[in-house]
ZANURO-98307 format. One line per 10 residues: number of its first residue (from 1); their letters; for each residue y, x, z of C-alpha. Coordinates in nm, 2 decimals, always signed. Example, Ala and Ser with C-alpha at 12.3 -4.5 7.8 and 13.67 -1.06 7.14 Angstrom:
BEGIN
1> AS> -0.45:+1.23:+0.78  -0.11:+1.37:+0.71
//
This chain:
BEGIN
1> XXXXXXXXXX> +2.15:+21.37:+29.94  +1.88:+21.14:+29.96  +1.56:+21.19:+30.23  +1.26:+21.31:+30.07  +0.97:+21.13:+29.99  +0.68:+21.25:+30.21  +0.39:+20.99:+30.20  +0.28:+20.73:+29.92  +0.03:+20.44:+29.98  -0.14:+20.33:+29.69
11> XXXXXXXXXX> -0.38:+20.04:+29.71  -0.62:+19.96:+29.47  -0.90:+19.71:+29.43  -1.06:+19.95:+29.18  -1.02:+19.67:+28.88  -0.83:+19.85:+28.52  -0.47:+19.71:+28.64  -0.54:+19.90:+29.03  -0.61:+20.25:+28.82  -0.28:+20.20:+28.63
21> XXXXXXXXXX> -0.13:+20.20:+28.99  -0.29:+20.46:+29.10  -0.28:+20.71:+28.86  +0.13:+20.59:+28.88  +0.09:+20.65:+29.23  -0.02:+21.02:+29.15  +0.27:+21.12:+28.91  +0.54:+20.99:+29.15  +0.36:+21.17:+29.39  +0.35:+21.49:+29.20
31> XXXXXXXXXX> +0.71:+21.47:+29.12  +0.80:+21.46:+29.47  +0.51:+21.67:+29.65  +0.44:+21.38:+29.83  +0.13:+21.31:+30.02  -0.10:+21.00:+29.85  -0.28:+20.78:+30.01  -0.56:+20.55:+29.83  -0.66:+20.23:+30.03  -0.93:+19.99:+29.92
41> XXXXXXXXXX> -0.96:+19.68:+30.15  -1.29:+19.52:+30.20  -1.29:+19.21:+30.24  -1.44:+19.04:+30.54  -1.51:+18.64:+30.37  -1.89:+18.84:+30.34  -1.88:+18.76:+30.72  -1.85:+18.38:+30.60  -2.14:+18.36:+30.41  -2.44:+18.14:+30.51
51> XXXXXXXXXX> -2.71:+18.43:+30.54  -2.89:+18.58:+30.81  -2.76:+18.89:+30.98  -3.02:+19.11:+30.85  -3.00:+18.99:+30.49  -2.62:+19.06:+30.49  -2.56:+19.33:+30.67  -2.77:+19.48:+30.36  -2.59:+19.31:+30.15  -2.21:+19.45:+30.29
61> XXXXXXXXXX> -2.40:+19.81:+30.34  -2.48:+19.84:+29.94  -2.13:+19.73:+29.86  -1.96:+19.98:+30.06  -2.21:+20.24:+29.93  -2.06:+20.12:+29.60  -1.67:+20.11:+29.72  -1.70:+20.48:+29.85  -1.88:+20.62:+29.54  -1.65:+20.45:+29.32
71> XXXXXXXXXX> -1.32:+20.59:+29.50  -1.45:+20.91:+29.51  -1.50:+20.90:+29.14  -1.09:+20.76:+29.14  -1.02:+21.06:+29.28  -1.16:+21.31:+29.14  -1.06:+21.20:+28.81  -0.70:+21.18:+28.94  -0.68:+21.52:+29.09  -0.83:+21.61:+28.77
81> XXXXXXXXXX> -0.51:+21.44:+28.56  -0.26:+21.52:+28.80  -0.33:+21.82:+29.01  -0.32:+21.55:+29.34  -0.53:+21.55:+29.56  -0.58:+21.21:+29.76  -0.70:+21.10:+30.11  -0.89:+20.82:+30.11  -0.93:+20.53:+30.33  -1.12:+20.21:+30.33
91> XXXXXXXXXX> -0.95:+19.87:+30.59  -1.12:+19.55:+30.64  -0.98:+19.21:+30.64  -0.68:+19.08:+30.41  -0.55:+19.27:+30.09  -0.16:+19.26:+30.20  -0.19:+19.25:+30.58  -0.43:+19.59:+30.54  -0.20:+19.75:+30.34  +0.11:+19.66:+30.55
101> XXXXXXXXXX> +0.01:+19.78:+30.83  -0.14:+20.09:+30.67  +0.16:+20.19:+30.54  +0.33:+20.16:+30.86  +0.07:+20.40:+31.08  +0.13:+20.65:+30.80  +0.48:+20.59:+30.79  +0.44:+20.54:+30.38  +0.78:+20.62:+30.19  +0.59:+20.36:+29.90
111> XXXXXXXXXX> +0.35:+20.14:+29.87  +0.20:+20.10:+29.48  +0.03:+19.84:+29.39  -0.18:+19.72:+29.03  -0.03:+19.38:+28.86  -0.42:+19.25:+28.86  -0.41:+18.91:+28.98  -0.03:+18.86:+29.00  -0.04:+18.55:+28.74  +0.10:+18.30:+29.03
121> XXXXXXXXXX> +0.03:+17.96:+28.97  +0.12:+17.89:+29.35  +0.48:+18.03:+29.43  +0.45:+17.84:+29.78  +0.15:+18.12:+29.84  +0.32:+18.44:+29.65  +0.22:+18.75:+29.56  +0.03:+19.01:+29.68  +0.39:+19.24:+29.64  +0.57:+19.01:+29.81
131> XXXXXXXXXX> +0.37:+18.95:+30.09  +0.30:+19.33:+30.15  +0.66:+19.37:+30.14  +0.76:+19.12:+30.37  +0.55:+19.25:+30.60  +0.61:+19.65:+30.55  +0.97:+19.65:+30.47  +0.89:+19.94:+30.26  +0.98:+19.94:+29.87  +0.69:+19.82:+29.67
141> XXXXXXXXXX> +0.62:+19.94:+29.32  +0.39:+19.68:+29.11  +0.24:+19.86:+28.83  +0.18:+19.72:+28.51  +0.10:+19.97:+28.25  -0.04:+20.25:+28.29  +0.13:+20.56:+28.23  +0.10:+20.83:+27.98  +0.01:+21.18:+28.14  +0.27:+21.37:+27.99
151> XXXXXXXXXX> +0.59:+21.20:+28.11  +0.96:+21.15:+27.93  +1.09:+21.23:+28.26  +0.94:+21.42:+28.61  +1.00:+21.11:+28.81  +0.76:+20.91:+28.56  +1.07:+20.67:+28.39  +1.34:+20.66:+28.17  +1.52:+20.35:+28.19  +1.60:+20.12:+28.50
161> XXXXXXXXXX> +1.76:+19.83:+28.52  +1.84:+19.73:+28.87  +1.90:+19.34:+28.85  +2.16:+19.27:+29.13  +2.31:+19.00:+29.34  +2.53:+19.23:+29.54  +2.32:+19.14:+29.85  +2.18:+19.40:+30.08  +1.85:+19.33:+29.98  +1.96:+19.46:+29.59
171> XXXXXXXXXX> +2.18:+19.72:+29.75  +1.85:+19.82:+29.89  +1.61:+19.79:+29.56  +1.90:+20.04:+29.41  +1.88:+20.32:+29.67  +1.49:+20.27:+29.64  +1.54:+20.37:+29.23  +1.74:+20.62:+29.29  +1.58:+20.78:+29.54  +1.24:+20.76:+29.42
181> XXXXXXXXXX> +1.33:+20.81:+29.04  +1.67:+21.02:+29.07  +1.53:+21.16:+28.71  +1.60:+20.84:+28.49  +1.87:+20.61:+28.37  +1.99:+20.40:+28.52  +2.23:+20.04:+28.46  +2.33:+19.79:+28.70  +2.25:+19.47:+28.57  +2.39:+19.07:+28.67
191> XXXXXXXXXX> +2.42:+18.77:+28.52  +2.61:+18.46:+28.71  +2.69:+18.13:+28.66  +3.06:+17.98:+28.65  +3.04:+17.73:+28.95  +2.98:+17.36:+28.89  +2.99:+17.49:+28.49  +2.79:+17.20:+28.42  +2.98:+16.90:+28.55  +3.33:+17.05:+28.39
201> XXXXXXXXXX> +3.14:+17.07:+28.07  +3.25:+16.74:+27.83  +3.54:+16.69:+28.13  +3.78:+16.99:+28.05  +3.94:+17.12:+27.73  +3.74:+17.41:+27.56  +4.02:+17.61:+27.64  +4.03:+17.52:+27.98  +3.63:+17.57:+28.01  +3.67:+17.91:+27.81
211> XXXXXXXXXX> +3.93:+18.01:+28.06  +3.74:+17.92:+28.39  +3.40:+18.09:+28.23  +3.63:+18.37:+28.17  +3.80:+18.44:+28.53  +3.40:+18.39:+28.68  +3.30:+18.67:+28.45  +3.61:+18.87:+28.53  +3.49:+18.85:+28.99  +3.17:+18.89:+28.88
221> XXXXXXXXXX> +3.23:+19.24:+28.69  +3.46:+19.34:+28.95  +3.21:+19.28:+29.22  +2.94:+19.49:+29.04  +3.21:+19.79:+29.02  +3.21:+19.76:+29.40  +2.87:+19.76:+29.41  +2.81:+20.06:+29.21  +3.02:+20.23:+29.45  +2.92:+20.11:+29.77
231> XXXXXXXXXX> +2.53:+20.23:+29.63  +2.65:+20.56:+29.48  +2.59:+20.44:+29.12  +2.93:+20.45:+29.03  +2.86:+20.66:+28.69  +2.55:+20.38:+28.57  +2.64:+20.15:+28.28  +2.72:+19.79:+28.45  +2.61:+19.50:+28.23  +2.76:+19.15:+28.29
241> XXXXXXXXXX> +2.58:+18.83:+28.15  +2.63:+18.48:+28.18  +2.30:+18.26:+28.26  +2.03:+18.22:+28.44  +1.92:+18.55:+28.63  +1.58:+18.61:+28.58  +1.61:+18.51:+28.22  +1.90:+18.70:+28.15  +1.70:+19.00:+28.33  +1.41:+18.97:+28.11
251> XXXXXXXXXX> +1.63:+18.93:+27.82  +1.79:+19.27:+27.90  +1.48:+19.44:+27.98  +1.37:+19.38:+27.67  +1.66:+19.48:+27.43  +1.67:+19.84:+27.60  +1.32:+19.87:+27.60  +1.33:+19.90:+28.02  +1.02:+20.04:+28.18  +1.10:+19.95:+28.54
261> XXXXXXXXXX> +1.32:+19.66:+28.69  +1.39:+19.67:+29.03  +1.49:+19.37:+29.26  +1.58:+19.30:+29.59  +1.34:+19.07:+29.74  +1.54:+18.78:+29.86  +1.42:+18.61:+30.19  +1.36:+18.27:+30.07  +1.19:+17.99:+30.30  +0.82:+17.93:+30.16
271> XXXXXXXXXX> +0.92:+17.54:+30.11  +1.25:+17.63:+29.94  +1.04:+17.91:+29.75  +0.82:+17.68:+29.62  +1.05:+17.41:+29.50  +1.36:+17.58:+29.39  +1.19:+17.92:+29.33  +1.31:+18.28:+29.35  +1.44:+18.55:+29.13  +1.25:+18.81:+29.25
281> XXXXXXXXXX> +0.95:+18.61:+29.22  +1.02:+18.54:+28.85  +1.08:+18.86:+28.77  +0.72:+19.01:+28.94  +0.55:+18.73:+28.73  +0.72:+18.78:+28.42  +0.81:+19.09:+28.36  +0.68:+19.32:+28.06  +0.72:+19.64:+28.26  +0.68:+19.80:+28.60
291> XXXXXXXXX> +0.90:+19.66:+28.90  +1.02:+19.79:+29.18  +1.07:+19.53:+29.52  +1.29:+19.66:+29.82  +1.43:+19.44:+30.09  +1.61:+19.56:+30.39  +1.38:+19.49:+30.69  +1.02:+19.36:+30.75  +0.95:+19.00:+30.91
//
C-alpha cells in the first residue's frame, strides 16, 4: 500500500513547454486529489542592472503586474480543464534553488517541471531537473508534451519504462512510478555491457566471446528478477539489452511507443559529470517523452 500523494509543486516560467507541465501537473493532481501548487520564480538579475532605483523599481513593479495577471489567467484556464483549483505563489532569486526549497516548506510529494530550456550544451552546469532534485530529494517529473485532456488512463500514462541499474537511486525512480502512476504499465528496463568486451574482442574465439557475452546477460537478467522483487514489480515485463544504456533506453522507448521513462538520478561528481557524463542526464536531454527523476536523498 503505497502513501498517498497529498501535495504537488509545479513550477512554471509561463513559456508553451511550463503550460505542458502544468496542465500535467493538474491531471496527476486530479487523479490523486492532491493539492497543486503553481510557483513562478522571479528572478532577481533585475537587481543587477545599471539603472537608478526609481527607474527600476518601475520597471520590476510592471513585470510582476504582468507575472500575477498572467498566472491568474494559468489558472483559471486550468481549473477550467481539470476541475483543480491551484494556489499560487510567486519566489525570488534562482529557478531550482526557489523551487527546492518550496517544495520542502510544503512538504511537495512532486515537483513538475516544463522541458523549456533543457537543451544542455553544458553537462558540467546541468539541468534545471537535476539541480532541483539534488537539492529537494523529491521525485521530479520533466514534462515534455503536453497532455490530451481526456486520458488513456486516470494516472495520465500508459506505458513506463523504468531504466534500471539496480542501484537505490533506480530502486527509488521505480517506487516513484508506481506510486504516482499505479494506473499504467509498466516494464523494467537494462541494458549492460560484458566487462572488458572490448579488449577480448579480436583476442578470443567467437565462441568463447559468444559464451562470456552470454553468461553477462544471464547475471544481468537475474539481477533484474531480484530487482523486480525487491521493488514490488515482480509481475512487469523485464527487458534485457546489451549496449550502451541511455542508447539502449531510447531505443526501447521508442519501439513501445513509451510516454514516460523514469531514472534514478545517479550522484555523479560535477568534474566526472562533465567528462564521462551520466545516464540520467542523457536520458533528460534526449528523450522523446516525459521522464520521471527520483534519487534517494537530497545533498
Amino acid at each position: 500500500m503505497h502513501d498517498p500523494i497529498r501535495t504537488i509543486l509545479v513550477a512554471t516560467d509561463l513559456s508553451r513547454g511550463a503550460f505542458a507541465a502544468v496542465r500535467r501537473a493538474a491531471l496527476i493532481a486530479r487523479a490523486h486529489n492532491a493539492k497543486l501548487e503553481v510557483a513562478h520564480v522571479f528572478p532577481s538579475s533585475l537587481r543587477l542592472w545599471n539603472e537608478p532605483p526609481a527607474e527600476l523599481a518601475a520597471v520590476e513593479a510592471d513585470l510582476r503586474t504582468s507575472v500575477s495577471d498572467n498566472l491568474d489567467a494559468l489558472v483559471s484556464q486550468i481549473e477550467s480543464e481539470s476541475g483543480v483549483r491551484a494556489h499560487v505563489v510567486v519566489l525570488d532569486g534562482k529557478p531550482f534553488a526557489g523551487i527546492a526549497a518550496r517544495s520542502q516548506a510544503i512538504a511537495a510529494d512532486l515537483i513538475v517541471v516544463g522541458a523549456h530550456g533543457e537543451n544542455v550544451t553544458t553537462p558540467l552546469i546541468g539541468t534545471t531537473a537535476h539541480r532541483v532534485l539534488r537539492l529537494a530529494g523529491k521525485p521530479v517529473l520533466l514534462v515534455r508534451r503536453t497532455p490530451p485532456l481526456e486520458q488513456a488512463a486516470p494516472s495520465g500514462y500508459k506505458h513506463i519504462v523504468v531504466a534500471t541499474d539496480f542501484s537505490d537511486d533506480s530502486a527509488q525512480a521505480a517506487a516513484a512510478a508506481h506510486r504516482l502512476f499505479p494506473d499504467s504499465d509498466i516494464a523494467l528496463f537494462h541494458a549492460y555491457e560484458a566487462p572488458f568486451e572490448a579488449k577480448l574482442t579480436g583476442r578470443v574465439s567467437e565462441v568463447a566471446l559468444k559464451g562470456y557475452r552470454q553468461r553477462a546477460f544471464d547475471q544481468a537478467h537475474q539481477e533484474l528478477g531480484s530487482f523486480a522483487t525487491r521493488v514490488n514489480l515482480s509481475e512487469a515485463p523485464r527487458i534485457v539489452r546489451h549496449g550502451s544504456p541511455a542508447r539502449r533506453i531510447h531505443e526501447y522507448a521508442a519501439e513501445t511507443s513509451a510516454d514516460l521513462i523514469a531514472v534514478g538520478s545517479e550522484e555523479v561528481p560535477r568534474l566526472q559529470n562533465a567528462l564521462l557524463g551520466s545516464v540520467s542526464l542523457d536520458v533528460v536531454t534526449q528523450a522523446g517523452c516525459d521522464v520521471l527523476l527520483a534519487r534517494t536523498t537530497a545533498a
